[in-house]
N, C-alpha and C positions, 0 to 999 in steps of 0.2 A: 399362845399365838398373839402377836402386837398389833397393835390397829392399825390397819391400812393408811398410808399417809394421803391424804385429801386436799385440794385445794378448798381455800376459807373463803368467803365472799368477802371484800372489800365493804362490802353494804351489810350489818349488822344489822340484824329483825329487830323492830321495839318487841314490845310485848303487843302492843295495838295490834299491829300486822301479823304477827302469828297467831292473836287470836280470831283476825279477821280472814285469813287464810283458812283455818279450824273450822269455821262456823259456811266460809262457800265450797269446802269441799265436805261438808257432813259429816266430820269425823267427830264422833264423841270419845276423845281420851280423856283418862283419868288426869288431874291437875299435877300429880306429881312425874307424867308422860310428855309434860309440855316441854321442860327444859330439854329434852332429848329431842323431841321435835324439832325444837328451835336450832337446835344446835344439825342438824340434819338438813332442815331449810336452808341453813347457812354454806354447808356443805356443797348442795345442790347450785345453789347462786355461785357460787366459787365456781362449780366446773364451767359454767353458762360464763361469768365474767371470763376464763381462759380462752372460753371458744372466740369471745369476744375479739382477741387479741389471734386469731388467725388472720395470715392473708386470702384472702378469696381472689384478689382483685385479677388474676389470671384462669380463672377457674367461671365456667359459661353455664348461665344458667338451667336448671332442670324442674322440669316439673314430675318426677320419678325417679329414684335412686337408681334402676334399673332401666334399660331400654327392653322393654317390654312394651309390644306391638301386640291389636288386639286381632284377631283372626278374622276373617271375615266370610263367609260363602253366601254363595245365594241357595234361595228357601227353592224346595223340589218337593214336587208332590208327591206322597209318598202312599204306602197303605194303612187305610184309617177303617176304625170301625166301624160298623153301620151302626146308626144314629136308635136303634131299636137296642141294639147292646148295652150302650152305653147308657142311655135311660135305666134299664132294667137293673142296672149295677146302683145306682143312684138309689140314697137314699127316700128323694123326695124329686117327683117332675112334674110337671102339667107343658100338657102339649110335646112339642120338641125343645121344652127347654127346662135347665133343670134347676131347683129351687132350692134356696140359701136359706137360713135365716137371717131375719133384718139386720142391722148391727146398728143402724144409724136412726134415729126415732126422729121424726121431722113431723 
């Protein structure tokens, strides 16, 4: 099977940049993993430089690829349990209210 044909980036990685890319994304490859890297880096900037070359300039901006509206209702009061249940379910209460451990040391 032949390698997919890919757009190249315009903009060639030094070595600097791919290893400065490596070290903010935490990746620890082996050194003989970098030229594939790079060459993959390059790759990816190739497709980003084609988008570059879309026209948008009729096309209206969005803040969601989807229209997707959030729901809304109002709060109804419903049946809840009495306040004796729900202590007694509880690991840990004092009083009517029921107790966490700390998380935050002040």
């Amino acid at each position: 099977m032949g390698e997919e044909s890919r757009p190249v980036s315009s903009h060639p990685l030094s070595e600097d940049a791919v290893e400065k890319l490596i070290k903010l994304s935490a990746l620890d490859p082996q050194s003989e993993d970098i030229p594939h890297l790079r060459g993959e880096l390059e790759k990816i900037l190739g497709h980003v430089d084609s988008l570059q070359g879309v026209d948008v300039s009729n096309v209206d901006p969005t803040s969601h690829a989807s229209e997707a509206h959030n729901v809304f209702r109002n709060d109804v009061l419903g049946e809840h349990l009495p306040i004796e249940v729900v202590l007694g379910q509880a690991p840990d209460s004092s009083g009517r209210y029921l107790r966490v451990p700390l998380i935050i040391e002040g």
